[in-house]
FIDOFI-179397 format. One record per atom (N, C-alpha, C, O, CB): residue number from 0; x, z, y. Coordinates in pm, 1 decimal. Atoms other than C-alpha are relative to their C-alpha. Glycine has a CB too. Example, Ala and Ser with C-alpha at 12.3 -4.5 7.8 and 13.67 -1.06 7.14 Angstrom:
// FIDOFI-179397
resi	x	z	y
0	89.0	0.0	-119.0
0	1230.0	780.0	-450.0
0	90.0	0.0	120.0
0	193.6	66.5	118.1
0	-99.2	124.6	2.7
1	-82.0	-6.0	-119.0
1	1367.0	714.0	-106.0
1	-77.0	73.0	109.0
1	-26.1	89.9	219.8
1	41.4	-141.5	46.2
// end
This chain:
// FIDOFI-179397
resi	x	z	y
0	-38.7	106.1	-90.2
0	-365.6	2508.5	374.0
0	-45.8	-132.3	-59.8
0	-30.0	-147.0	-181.0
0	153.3	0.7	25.3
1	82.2	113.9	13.8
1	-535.2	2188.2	354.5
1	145.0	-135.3	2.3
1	174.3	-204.3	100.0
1	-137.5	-2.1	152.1
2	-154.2	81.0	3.5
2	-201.9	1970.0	283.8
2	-68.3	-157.0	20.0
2	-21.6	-241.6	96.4
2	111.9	22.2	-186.2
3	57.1	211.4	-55.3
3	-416.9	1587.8	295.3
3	-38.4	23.2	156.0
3	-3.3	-49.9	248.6
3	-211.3	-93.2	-108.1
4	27.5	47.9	-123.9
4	-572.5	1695.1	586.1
4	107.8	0.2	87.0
4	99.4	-100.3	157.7
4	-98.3	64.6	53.3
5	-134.3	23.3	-33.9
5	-222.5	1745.5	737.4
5	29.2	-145.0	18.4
5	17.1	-221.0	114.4
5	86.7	56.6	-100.1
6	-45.2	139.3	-1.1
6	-98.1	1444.4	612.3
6	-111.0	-135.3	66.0
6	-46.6	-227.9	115.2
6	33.0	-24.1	-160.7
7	93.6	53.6	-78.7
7	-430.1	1241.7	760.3
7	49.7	20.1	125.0
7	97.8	-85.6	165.7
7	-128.3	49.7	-18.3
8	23.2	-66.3	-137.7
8	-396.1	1394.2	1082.4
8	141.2	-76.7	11.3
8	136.0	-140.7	116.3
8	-23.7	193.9	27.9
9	-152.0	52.3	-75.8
9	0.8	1247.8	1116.4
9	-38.4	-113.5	-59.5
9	-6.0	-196.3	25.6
9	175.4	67.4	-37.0
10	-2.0	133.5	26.7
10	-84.3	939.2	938.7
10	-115.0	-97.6	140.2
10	-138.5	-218.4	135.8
10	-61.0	-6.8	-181.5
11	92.9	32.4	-108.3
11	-344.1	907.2	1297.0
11	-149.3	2.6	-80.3
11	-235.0	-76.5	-40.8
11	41.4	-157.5	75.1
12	130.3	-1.9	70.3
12	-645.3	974.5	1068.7
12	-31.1	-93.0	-100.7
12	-144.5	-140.3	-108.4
12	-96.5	-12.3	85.6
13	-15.0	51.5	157.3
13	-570.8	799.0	732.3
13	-133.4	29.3	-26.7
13	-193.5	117.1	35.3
13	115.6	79.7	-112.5
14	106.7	-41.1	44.4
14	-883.2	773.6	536.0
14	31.1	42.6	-109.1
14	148.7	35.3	-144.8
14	-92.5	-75.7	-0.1
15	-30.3	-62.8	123.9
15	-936.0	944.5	206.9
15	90.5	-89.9	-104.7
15	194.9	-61.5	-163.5
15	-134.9	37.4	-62.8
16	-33.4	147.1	73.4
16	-890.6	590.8	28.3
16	167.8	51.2	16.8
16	235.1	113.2	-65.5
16	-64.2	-186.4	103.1
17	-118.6	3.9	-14.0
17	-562.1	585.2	204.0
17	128.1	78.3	-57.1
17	238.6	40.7	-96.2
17	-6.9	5.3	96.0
18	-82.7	-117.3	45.9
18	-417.4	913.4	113.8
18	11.1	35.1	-147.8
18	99.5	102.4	-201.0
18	-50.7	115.8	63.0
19	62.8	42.5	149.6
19	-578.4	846.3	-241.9
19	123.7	-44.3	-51.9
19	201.2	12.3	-129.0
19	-128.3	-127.0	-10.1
20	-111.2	113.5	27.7
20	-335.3	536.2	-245.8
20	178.8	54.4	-30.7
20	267.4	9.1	-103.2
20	-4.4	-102.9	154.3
21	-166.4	-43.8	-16.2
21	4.7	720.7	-189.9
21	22.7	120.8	-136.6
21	110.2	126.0	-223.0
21	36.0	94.1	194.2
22	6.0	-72.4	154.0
22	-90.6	997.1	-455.6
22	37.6	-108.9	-149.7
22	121.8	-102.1	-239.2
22	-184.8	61.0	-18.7
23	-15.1	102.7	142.7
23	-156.9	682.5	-712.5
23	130.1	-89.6	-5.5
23	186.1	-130.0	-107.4
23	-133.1	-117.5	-8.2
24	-127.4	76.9	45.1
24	138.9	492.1	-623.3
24	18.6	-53.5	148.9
24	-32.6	-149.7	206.1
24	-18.4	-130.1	-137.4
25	-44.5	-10.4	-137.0
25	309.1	561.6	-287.4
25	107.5	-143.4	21.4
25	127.4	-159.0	141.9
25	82.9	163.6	22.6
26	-67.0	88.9	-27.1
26	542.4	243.4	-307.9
26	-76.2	-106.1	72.3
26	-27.5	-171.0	164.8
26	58.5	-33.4	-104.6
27	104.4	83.3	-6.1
27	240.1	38.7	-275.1
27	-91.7	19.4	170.7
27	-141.1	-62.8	247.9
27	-93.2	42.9	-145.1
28	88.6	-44.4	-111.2
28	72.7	259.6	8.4
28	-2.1	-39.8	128.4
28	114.2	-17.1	161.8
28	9.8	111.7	14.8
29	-12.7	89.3	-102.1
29	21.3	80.1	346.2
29	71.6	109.2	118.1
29	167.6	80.4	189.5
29	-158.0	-76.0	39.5
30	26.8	-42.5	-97.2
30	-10.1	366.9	560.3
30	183.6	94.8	6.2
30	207.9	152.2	112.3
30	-166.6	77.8	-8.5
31	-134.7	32.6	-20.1
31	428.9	436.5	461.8
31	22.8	-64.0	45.5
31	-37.1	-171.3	53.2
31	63.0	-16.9	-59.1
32	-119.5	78.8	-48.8
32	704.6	334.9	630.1
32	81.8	58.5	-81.3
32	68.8	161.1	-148.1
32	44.3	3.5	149.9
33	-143.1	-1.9	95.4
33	1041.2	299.6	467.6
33	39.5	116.7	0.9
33	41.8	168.8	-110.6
33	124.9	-84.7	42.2
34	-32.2	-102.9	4.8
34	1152.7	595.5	567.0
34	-96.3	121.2	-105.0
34	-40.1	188.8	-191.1
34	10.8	15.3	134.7
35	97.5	-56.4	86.3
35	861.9	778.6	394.0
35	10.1	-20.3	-179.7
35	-19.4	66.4	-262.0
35	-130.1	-64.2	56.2
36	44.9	30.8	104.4
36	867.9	614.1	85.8
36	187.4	25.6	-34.1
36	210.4	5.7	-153.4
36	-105.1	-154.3	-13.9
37	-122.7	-4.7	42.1
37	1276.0	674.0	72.4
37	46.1	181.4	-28.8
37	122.7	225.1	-114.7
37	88.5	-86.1	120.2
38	40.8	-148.0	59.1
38	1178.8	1104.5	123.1
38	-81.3	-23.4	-105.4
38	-24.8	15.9	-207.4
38	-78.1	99.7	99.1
39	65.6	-12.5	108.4
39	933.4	1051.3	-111.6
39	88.5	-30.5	-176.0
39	73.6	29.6	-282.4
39	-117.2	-99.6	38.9
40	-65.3	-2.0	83.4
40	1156.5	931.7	-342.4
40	113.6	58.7	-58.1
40	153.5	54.2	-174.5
40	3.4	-63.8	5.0
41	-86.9	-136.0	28.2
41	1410.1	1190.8	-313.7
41	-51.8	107.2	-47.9
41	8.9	171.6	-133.5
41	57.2	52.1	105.1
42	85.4	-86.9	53.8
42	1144.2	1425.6	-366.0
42	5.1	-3.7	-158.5
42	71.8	70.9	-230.2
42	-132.7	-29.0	54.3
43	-24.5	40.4	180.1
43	1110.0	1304.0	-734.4
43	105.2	-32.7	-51.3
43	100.9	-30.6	-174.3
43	-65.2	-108.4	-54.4
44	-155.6	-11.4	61.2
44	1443.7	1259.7	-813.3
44	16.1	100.1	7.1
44	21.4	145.8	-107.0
44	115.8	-59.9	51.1
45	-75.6	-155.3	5.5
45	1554.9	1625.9	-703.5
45	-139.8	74.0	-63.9
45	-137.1	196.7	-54.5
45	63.1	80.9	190.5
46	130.7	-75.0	62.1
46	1186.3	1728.4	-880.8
46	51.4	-3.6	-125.0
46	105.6	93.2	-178.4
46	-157.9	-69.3	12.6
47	-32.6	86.6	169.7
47	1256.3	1532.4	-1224.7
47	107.7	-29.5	-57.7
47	116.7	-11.9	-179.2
47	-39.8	-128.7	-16.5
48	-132.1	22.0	-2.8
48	1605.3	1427.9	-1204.0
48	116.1	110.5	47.2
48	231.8	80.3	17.8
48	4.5	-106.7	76.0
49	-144.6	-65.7	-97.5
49	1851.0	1689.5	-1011.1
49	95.1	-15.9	-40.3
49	180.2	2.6	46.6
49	24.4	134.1	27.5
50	-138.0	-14.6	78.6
50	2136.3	1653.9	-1248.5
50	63.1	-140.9	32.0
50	185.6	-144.8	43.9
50	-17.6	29.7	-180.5
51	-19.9	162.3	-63.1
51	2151.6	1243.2	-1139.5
51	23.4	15.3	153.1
51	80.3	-78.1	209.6
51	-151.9	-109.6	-23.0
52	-51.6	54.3	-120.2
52	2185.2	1322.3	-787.1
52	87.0	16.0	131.6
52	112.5	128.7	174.0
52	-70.7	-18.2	29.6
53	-157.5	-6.2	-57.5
53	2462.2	1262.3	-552.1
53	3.3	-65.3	107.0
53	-98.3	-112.7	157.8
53	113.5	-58.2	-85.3
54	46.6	24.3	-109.6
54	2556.8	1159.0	-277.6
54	-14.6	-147.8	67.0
54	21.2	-166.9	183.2
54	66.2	74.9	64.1
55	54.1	107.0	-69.4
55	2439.8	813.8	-212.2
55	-153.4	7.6	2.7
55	-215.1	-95.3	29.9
55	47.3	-126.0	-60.2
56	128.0	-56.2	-23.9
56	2086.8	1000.3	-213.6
56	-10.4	30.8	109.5
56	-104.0	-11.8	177.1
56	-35.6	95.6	-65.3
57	-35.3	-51.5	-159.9
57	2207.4	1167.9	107.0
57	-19.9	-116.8	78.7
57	-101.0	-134.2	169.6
57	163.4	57.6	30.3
58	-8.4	131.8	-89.0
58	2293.0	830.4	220.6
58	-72.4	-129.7	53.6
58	-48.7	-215.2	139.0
58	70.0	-44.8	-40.3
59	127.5	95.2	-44.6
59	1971.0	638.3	206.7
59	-89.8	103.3	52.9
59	-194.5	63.1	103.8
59	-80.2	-94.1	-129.8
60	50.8	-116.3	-133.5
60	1844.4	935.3	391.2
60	14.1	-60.9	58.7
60	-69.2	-150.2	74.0
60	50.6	127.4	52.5
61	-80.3	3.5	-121.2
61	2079.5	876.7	661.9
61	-59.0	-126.4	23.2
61	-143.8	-135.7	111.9
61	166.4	13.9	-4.0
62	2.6	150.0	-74.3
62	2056.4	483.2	679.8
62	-166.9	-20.8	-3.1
62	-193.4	-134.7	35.4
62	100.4	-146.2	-101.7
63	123.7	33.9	-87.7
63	1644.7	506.4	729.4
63	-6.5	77.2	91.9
63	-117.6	77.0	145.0
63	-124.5	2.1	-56.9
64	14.3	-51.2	-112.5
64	1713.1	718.8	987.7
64	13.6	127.7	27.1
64	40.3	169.2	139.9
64	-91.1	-28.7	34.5
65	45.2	-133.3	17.2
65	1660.2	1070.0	872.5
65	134.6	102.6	96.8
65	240.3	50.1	61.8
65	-13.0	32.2	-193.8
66	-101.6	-67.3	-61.4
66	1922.3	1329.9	1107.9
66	69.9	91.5	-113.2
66	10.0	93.7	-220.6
66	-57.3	80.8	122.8
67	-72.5	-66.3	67.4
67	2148.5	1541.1	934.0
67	-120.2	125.9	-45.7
67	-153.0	157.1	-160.1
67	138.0	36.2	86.2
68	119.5	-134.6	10.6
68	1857.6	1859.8	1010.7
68	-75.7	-46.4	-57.2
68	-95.7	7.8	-165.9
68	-74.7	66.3	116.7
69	105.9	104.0	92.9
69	1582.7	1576.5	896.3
69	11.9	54.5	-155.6
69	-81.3	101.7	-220.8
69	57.2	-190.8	4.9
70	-23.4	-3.9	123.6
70	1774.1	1614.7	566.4
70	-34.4	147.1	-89.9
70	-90.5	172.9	-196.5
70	135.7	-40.2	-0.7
71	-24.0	-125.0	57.4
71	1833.5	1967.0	530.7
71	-186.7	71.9	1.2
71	-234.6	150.0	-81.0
71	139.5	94.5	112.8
72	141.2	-35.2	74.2
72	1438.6	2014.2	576.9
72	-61.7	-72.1	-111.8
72	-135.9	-1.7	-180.4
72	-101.0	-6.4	90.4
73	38.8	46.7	110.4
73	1351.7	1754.9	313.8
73	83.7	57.6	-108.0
73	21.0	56.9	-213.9
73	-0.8	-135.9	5.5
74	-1.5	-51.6	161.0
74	1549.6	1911.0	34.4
74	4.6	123.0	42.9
74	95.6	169.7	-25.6
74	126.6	-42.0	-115.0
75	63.5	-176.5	19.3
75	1443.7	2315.3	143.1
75	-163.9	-38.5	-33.6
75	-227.6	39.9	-104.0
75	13.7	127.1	189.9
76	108.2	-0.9	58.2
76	1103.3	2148.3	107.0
76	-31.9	-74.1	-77.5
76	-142.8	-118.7	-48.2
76	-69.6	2.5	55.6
77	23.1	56.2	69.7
77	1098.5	1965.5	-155.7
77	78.5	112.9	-125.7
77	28.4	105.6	-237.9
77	31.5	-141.9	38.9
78	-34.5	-97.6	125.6
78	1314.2	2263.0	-390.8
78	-56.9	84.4	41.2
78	-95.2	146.6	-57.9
78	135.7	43.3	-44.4
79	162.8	-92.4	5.0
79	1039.0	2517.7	-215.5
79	-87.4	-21.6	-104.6
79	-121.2	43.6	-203.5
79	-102.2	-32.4	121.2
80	126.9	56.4	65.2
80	801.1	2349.4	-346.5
80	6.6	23.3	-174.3
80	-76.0	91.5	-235.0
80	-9.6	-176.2	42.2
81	-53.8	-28.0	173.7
81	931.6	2357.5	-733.5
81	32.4	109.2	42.9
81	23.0	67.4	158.3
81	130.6	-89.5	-93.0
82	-27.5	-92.7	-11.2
82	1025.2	2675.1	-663.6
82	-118.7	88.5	-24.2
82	-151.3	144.3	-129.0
82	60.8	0.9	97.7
83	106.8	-65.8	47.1
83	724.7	2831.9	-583.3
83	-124.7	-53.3	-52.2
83	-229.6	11.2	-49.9
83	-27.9	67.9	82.4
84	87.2	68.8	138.6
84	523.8	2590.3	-821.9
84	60.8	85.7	-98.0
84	-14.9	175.1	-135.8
84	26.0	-184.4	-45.0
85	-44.3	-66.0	164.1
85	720.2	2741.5	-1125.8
85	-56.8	141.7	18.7
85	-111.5	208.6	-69.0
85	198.6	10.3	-44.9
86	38.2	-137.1	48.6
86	650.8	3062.7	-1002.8
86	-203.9	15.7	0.1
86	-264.0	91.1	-76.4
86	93.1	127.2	131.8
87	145.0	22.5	27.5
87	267.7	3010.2	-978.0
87	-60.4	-36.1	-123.4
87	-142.5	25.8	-191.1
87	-39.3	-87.8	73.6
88	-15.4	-7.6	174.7
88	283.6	2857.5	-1296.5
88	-16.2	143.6	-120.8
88	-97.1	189.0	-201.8
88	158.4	-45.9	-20.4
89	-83.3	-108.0	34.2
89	477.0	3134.9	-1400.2
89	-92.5	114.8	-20.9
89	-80.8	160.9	-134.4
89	107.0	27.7	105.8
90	83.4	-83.8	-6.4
90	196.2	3405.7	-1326.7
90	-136.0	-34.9	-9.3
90	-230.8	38.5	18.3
90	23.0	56.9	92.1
91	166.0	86.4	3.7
91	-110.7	3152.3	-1385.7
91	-57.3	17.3	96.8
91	-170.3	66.0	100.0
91	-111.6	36.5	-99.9
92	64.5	-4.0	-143.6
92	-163.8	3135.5	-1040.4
92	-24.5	-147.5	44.0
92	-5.7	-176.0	162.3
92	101.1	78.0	113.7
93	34.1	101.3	-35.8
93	-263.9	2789.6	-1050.3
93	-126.2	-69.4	58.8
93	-201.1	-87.9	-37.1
93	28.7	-34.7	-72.2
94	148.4	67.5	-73.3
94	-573.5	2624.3	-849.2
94	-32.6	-111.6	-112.2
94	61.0	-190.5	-125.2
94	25.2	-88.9	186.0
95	44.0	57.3	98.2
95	-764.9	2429.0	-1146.8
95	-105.1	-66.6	70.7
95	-154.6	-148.3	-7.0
95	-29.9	81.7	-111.9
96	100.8	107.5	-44.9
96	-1028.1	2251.8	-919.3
96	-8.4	34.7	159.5
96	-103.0	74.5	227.4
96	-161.8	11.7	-86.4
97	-6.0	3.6	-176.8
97	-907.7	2255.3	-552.6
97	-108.3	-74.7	94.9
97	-156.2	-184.5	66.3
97	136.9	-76.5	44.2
98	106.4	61.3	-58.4
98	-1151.7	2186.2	-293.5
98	31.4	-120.3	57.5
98	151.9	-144.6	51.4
98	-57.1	76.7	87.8
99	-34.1	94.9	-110.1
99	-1150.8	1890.2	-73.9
99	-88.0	-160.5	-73.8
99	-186.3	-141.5	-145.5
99	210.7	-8.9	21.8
100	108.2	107.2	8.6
100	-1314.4	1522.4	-137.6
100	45.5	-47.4	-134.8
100	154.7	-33.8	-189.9
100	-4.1	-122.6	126.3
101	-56.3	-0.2	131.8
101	-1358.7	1397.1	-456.9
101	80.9	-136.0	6.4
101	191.4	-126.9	-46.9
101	-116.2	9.5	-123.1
102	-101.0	89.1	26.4
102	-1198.7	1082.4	-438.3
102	157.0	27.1	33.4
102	238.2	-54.3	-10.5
102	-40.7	-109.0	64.4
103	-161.4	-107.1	-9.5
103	-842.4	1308.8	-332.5
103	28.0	57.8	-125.4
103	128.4	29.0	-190.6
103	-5.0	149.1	109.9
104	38.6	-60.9	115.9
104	-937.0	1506.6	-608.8
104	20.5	-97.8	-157.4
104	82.9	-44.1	-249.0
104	-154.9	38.2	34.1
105	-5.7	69.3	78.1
105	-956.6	1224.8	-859.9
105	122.0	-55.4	-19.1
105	173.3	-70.3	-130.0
105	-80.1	-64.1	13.4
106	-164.7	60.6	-4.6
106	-608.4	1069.2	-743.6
106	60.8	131.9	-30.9
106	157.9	114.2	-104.4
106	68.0	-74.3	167.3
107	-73.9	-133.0	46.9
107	-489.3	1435.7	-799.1
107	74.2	-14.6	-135.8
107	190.9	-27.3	-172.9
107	-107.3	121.5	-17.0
108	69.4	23.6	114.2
108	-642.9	1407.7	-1121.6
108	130.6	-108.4	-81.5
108	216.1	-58.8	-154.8
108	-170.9	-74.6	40.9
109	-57.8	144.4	13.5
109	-459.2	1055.4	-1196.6
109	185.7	74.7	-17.7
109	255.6	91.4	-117.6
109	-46.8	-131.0	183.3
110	-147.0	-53.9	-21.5
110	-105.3	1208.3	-1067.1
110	69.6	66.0	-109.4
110	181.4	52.8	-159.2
110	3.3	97.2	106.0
111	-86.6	-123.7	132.3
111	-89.9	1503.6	-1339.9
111	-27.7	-47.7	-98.5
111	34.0	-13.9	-199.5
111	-43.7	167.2	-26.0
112	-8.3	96.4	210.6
112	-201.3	1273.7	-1655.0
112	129.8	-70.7	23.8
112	216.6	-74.6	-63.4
112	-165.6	-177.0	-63.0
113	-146.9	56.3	17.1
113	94.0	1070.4	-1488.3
113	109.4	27.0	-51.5
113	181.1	-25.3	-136.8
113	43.9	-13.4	77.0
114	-131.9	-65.0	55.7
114	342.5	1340.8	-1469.2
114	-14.3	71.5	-129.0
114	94.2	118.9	-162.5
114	56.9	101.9	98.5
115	5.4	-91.7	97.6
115	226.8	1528.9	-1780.8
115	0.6	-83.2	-128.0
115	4.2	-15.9	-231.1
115	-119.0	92.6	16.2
116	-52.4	97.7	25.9
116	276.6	1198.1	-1951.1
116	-160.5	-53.5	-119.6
116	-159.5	-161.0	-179.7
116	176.6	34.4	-57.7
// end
């Protein structure tokens, strides 16, 4: 599954640049709205953090808008996701040079020296 082109396609055809931008530093990224950048940030808290969070996490959900269901799919897909990352990991089932454009590719790139520190 082609997960940028996804995200392109709902952003109305984001360019690479764009989608680049949110990989390198989604606070910054134009083509968010608040709401976006407030999942996104739950995402990495319940990724990096889970033991910190509670429920005024829930609650800046709620007040950009997100529905109660909204919620309950952002954290099944966002602990999916770590989920079956560890297990890919787990069995060295990892993709080491995914296809797609290289400037995506490069912000990839950028992301895991981030998180890998």
């Amino acid at each position: 599954m082609n997960h940028g082109q996804l995200f392109r396609d709902a952003c109305d055809g984001a360019s690479i640049a764009e989608v680049a931008k949110v990989l390198d530093d989604p606070k910054q990224a134009d083509i968010l709205d608040p709401a976006d950048r407030v999942m996104l940030d739950y995402a990495e808290k319940i990724t990096y953090t889970p033991h910190d969070m509670g429920k005024t996490d829930i609650e800046r959900l709620r007040r950009v808008g997100f529905s109660e269901e909204n919620i309950v799919d952002i954290i099944a897909a966002a602990v999916y996701r770590n989920f079956a990352n560890s297990i890919n990991y787990a069995f060295g089932h990892v993709e080491q040079n995914p296809e797609g454009p290289e400037e995506l590719n490069a912000a990839i790139q950028r992301l895991k020296k981030k998180i890998r520190g």
